[in-house]
Backbone as a printed PyTorch tensor [residue, N CA C, xyz], in Angstrom:
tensor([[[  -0.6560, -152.2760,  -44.1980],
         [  -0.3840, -152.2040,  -45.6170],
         [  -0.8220, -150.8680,  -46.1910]],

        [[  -2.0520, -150.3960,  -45.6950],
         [  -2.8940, -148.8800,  -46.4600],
         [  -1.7650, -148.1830,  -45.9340]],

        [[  -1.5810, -147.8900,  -44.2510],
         [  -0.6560, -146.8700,  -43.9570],
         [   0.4370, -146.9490,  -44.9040]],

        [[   0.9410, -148.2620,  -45.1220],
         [   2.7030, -147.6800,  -45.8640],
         [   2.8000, -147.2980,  -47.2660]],

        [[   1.4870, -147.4820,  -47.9400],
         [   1.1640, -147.0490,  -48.9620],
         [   1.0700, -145.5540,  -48.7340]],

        [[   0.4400, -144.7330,  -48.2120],
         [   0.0330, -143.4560,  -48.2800],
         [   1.1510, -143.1540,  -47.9040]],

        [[   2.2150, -143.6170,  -46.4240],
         [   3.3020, -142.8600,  -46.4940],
         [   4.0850, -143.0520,  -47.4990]],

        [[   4.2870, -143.9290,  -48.3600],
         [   5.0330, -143.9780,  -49.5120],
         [   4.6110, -142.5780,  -50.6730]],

        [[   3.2000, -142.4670,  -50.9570],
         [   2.8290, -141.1590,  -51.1420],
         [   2.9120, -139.6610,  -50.8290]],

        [[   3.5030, -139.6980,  -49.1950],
         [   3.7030, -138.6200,  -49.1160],
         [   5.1810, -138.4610,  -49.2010]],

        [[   5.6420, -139.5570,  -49.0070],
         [   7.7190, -139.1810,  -49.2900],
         [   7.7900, -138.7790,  -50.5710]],

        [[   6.8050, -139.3020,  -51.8950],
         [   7.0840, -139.3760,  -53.2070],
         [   6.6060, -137.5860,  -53.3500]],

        [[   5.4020, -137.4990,  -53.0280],
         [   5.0100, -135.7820,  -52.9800],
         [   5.7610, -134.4530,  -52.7080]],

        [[   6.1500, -135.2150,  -51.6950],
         [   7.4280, -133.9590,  -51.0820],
         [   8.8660, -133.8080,  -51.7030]],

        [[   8.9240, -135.5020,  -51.8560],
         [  10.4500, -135.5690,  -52.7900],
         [   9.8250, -134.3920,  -54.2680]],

        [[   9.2720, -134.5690,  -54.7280],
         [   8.6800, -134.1300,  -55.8210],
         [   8.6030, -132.2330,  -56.1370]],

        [[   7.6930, -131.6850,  -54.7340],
         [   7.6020, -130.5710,  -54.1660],
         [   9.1550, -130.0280,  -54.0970]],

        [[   9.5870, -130.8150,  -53.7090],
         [  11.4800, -130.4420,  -53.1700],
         [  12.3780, -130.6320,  -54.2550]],

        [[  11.8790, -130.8160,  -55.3290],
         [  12.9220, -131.0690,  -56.5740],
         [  12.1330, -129.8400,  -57.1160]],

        [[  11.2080, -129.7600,  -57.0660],
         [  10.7910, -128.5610,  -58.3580],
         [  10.9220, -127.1190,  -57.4740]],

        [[  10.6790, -127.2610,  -56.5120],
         [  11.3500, -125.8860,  -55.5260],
         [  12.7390, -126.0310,  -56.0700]],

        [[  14.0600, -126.7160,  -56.0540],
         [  15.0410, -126.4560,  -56.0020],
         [  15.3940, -126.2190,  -57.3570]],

        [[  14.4940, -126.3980,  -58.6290],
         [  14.7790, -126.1700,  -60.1090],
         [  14.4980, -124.5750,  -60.2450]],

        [[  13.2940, -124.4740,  -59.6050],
         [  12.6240, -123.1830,  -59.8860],
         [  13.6850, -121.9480,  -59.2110]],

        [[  14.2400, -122.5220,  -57.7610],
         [  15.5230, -121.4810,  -56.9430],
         [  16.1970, -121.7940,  -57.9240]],

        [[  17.2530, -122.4150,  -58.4840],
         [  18.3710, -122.2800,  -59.4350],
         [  18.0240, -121.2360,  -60.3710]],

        [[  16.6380, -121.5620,  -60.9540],
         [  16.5550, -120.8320,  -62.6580],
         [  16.3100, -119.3790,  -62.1950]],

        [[  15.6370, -119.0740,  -60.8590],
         [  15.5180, -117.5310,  -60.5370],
         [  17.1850, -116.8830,  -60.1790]],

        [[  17.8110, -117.6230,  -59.3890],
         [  19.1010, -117.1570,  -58.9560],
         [  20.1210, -117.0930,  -60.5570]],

        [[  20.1510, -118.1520,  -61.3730],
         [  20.6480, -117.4530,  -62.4650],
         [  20.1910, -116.8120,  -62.9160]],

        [[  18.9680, -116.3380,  -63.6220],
         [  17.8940, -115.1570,  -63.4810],
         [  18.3380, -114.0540,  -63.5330]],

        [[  18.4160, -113.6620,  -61.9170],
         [  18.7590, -112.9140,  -61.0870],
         [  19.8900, -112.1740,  -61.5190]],

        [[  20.7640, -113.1240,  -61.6180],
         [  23.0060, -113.2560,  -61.6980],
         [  22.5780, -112.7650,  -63.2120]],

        [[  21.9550, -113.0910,  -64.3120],
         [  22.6130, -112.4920,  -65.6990],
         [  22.0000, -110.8770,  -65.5780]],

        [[  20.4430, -110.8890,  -64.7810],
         [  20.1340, -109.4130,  -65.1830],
         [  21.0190, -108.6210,  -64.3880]],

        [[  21.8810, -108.7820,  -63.3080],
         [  22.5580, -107.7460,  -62.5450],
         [  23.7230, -107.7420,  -63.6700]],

        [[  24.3090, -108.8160,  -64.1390],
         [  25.1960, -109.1080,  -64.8520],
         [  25.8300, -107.7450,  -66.4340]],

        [[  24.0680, -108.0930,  -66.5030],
         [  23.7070, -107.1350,  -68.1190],
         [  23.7650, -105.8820,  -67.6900]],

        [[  23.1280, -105.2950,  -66.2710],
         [  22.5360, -104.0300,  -65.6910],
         [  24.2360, -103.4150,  -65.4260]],

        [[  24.7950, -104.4050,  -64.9300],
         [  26.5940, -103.5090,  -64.3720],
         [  27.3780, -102.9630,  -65.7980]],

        [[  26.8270, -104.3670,  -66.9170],
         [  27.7490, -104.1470,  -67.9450],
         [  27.1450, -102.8850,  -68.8430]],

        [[  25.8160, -102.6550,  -68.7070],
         [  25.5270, -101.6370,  -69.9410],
         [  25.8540, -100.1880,  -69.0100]],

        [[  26.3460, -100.1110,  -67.9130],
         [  26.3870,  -99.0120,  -66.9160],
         [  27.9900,  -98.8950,  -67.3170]],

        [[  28.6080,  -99.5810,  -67.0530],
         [  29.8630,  -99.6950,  -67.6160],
         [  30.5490,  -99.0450,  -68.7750]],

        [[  29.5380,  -99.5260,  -69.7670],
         [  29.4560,  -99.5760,  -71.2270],
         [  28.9740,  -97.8300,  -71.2840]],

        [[  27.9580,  -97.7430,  -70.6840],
         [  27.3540,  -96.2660,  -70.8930],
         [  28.8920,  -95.4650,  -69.8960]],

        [[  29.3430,  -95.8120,  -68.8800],
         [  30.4050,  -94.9690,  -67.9800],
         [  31.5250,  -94.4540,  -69.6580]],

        [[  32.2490,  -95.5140,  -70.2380],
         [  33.2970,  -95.5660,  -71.0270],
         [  32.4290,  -94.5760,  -72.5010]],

        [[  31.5390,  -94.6840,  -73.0640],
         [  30.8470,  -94.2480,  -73.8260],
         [  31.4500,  -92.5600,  -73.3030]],

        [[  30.7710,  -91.7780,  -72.3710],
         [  30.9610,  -90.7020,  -72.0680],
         [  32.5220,  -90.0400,  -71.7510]],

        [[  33.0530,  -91.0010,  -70.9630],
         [  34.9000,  -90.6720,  -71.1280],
         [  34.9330,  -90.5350,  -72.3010]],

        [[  34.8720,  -91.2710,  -73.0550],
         [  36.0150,  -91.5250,  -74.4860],
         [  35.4830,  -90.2090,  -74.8980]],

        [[  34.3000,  -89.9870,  -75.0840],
         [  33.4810,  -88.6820,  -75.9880],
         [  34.2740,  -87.1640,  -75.1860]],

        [[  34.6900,  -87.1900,  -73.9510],
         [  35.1170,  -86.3860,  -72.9700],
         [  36.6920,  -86.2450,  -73.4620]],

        [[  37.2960,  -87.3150,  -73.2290],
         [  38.7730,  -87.5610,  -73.5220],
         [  39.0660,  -87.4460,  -75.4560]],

        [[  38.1820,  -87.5600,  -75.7800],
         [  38.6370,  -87.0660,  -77.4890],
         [  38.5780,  -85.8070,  -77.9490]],

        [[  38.1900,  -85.2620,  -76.8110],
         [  38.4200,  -83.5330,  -76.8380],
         [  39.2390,  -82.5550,  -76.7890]],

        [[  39.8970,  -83.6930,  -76.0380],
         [  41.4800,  -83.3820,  -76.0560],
         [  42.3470,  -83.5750,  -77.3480]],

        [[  43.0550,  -82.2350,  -77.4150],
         [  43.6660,  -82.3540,  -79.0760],
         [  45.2510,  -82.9400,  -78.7380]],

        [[  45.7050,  -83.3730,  -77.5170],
         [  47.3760,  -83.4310,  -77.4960],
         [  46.9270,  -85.3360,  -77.5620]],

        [[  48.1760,  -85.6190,  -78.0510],
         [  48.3430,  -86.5360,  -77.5490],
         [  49.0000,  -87.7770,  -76.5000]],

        [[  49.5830,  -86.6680,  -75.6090],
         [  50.5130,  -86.8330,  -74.5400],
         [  49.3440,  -86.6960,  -73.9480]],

        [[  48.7780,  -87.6010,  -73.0180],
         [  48.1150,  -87.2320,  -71.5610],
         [  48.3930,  -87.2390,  -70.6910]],

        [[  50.0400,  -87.3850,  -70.8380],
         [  50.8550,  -86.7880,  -69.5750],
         [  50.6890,  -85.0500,  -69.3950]],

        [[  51.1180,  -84.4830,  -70.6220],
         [  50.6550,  -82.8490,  -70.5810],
         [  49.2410,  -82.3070,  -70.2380]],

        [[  48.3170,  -83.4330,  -69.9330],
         [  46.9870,  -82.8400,  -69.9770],
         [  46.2850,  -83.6480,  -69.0130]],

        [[  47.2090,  -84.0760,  -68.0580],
         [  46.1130,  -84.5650,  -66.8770],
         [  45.7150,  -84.0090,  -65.9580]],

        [[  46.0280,  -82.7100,  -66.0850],
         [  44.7900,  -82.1280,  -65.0730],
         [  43.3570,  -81.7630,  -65.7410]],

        [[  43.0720,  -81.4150,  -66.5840],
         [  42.1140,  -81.4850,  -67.6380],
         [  41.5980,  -82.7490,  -67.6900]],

        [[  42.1320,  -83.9180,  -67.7060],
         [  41.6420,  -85.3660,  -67.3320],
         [  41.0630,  -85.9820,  -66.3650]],

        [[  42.0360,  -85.2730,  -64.9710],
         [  41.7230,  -85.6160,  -63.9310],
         [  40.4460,  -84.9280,  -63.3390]],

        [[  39.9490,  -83.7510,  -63.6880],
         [  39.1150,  -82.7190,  -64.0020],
         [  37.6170,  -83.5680,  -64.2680]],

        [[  37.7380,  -83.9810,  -65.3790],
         [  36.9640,  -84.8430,  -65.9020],
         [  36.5180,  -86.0110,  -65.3110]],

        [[  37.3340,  -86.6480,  -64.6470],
         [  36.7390,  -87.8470,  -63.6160],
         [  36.3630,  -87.4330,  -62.7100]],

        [[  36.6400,  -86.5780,  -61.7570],
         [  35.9730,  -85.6780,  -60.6540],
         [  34.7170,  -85.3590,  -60.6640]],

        [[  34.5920,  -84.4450,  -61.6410],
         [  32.9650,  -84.0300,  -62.5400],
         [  32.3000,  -85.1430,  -62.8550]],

        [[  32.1880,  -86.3410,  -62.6650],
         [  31.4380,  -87.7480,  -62.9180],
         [  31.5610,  -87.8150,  -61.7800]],

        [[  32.2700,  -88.0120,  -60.9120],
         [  32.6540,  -89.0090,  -59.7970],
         [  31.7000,  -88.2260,  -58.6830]],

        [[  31.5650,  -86.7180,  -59.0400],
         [  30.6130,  -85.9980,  -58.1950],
         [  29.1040,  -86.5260,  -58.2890]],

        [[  28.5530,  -86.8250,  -59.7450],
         [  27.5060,  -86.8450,  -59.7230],
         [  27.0630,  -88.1840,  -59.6620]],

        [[  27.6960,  -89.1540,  -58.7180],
         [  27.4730,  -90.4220,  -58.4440],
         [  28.1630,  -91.6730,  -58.9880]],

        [[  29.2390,  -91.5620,  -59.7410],
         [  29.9570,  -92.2620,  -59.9200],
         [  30.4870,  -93.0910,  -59.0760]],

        [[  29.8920,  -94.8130,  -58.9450],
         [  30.5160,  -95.4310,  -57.7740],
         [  31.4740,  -96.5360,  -58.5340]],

        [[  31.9160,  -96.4380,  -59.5740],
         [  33.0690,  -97.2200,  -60.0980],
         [  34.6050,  -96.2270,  -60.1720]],

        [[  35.2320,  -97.0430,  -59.8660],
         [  36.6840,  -96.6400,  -60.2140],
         [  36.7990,  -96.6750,  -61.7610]],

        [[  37.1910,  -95.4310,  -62.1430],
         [  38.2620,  -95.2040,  -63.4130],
         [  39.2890,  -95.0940,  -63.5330]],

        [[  40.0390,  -95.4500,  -64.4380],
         [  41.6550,  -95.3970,  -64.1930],
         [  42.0850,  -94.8710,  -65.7250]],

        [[  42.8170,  -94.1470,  -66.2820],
         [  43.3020,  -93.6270,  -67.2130],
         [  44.8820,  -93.5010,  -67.0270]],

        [[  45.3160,  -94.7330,  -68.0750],
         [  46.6800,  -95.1150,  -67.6110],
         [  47.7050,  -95.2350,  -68.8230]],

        [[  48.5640,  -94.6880,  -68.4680],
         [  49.5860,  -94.1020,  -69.2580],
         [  50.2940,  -95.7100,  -70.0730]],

        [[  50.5150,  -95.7090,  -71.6010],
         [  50.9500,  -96.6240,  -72.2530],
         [  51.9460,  -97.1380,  -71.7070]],

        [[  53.2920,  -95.8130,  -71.8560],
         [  54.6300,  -95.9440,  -72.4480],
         [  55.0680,  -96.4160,  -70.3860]],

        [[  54.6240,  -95.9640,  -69.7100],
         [  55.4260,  -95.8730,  -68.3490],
         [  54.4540,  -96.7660,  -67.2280]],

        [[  53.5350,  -97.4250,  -67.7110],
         [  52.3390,  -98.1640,  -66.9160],
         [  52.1200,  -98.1060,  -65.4410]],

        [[  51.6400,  -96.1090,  -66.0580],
         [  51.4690,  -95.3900,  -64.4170],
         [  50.5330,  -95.0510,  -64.5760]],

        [[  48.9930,  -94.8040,  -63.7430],
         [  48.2180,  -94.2770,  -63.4410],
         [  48.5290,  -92.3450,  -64.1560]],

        [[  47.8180,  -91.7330,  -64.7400],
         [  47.6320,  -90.7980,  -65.4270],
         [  46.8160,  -90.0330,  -64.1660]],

        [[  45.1060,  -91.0030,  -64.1600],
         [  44.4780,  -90.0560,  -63.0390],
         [  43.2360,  -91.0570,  -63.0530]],

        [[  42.6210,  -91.0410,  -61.7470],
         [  41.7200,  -92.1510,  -61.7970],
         [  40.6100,  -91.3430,  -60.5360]],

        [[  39.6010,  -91.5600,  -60.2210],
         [  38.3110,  -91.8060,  -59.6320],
         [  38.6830,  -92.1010,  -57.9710]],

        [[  39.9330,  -92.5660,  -57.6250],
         [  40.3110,  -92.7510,  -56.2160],
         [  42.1030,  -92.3980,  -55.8900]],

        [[  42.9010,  -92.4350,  -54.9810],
         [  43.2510,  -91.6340,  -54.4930],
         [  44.7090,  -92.3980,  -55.3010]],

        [[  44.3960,  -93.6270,  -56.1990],
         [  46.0950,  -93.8330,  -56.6820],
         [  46.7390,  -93.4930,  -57.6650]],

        [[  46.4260,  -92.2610,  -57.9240],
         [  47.3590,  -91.3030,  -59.0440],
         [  48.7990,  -91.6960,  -58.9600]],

        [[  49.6250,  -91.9510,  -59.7660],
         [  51.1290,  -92.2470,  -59.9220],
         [  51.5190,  -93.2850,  -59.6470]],

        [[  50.4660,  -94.3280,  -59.2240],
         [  51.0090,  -95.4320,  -58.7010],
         [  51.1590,  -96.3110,  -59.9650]],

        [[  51.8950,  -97.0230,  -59.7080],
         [  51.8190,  -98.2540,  -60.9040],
         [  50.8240,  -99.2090,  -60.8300]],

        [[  50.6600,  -99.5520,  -62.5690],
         [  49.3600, -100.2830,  -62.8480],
         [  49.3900, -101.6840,  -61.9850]],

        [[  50.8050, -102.3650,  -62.0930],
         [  50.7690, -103.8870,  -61.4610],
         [  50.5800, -103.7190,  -60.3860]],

        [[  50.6660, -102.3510,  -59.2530],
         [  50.9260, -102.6440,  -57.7770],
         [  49.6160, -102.1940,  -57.8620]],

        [[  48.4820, -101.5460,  -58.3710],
         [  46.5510, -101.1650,  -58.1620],
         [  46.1870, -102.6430,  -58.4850]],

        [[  46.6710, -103.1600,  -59.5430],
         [  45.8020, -104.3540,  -60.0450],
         [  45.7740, -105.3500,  -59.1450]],

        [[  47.4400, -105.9470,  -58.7660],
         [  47.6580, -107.1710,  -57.9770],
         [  47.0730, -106.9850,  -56.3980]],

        [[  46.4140, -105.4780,  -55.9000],
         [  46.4050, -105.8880,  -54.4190],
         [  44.5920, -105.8120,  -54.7010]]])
C-alpha cells in the first residue's frame, strides 16, 4: 500500500515537472520567434528607410532613364553587407528596374512565383 502511494507521487511529480518544462519551452520559443521577428523587421524597415532617402534624389521620374544610377545604389549597400534582396520594379511594365541579385529584366511574376 506505502509503495503505491509514493509511486503515485512520483508519476504526479514528474507529470508536473513535464508540464511546466513544456510551458516554459513554448513561452521561450515564442519568445525567441517575435524577437527575431521584430530584429528582421526593424532591419528591413531601417534597409527601405535609406533607399527611399537614396532614390528621392533622383529628380526624373522615369526610372527606366536612371537605372544605372539605381542600380549603382544597390551595389553600394549590397557591398557593405547587405544580405537581403532588393528589387526596384518598374510600375507600368512589371519588370525588374534593378535589384541586389542577378534578375534584372526579368518579370516580377516569374522572381516572385519561383
Amino acid at each position: 500500500m506505502f509503495r503505491s502511494i509514493r509511486l503515485r507521487f512520483t508519476i504526479i511529480y514528474f507529470l508536473l515537472v513535464f508540464i511546466a518544462m513544456l510551458l516554459a519551452g513554448v513561452f521561450i520559443v515564442r519568445s525567441f520567434e517575435d524577437y527575431n521577428l521584430n530584429v528582421v523587421s526593424n532591419r528591413l524597415d531601417d534597409i527601405a528607410q535609406i533607399m527611399m532617402s537614396e532614390l528621392s534624389k533622383i529628380e526624373s521620374d522615369d526610372l527606366g532613364e536612371v537605372r544605372g544610377i539605381v542600380q549603382e545604389s544597390i551595389e553600394r549597400h549590397a557591398d557593405i553587407g547587405l544580405r537581403e534582396e532588393i528589387y526596384v520594379i518598374d510600375q507600368k511594365s512589371q519588370s525588374i528596374l534593378a535589384t541586389s541579385t542577378e534578375n534584372v529584366d526579368r518579370p516580377v511574376s516569374e522572381v516572385l512565383n519561383t
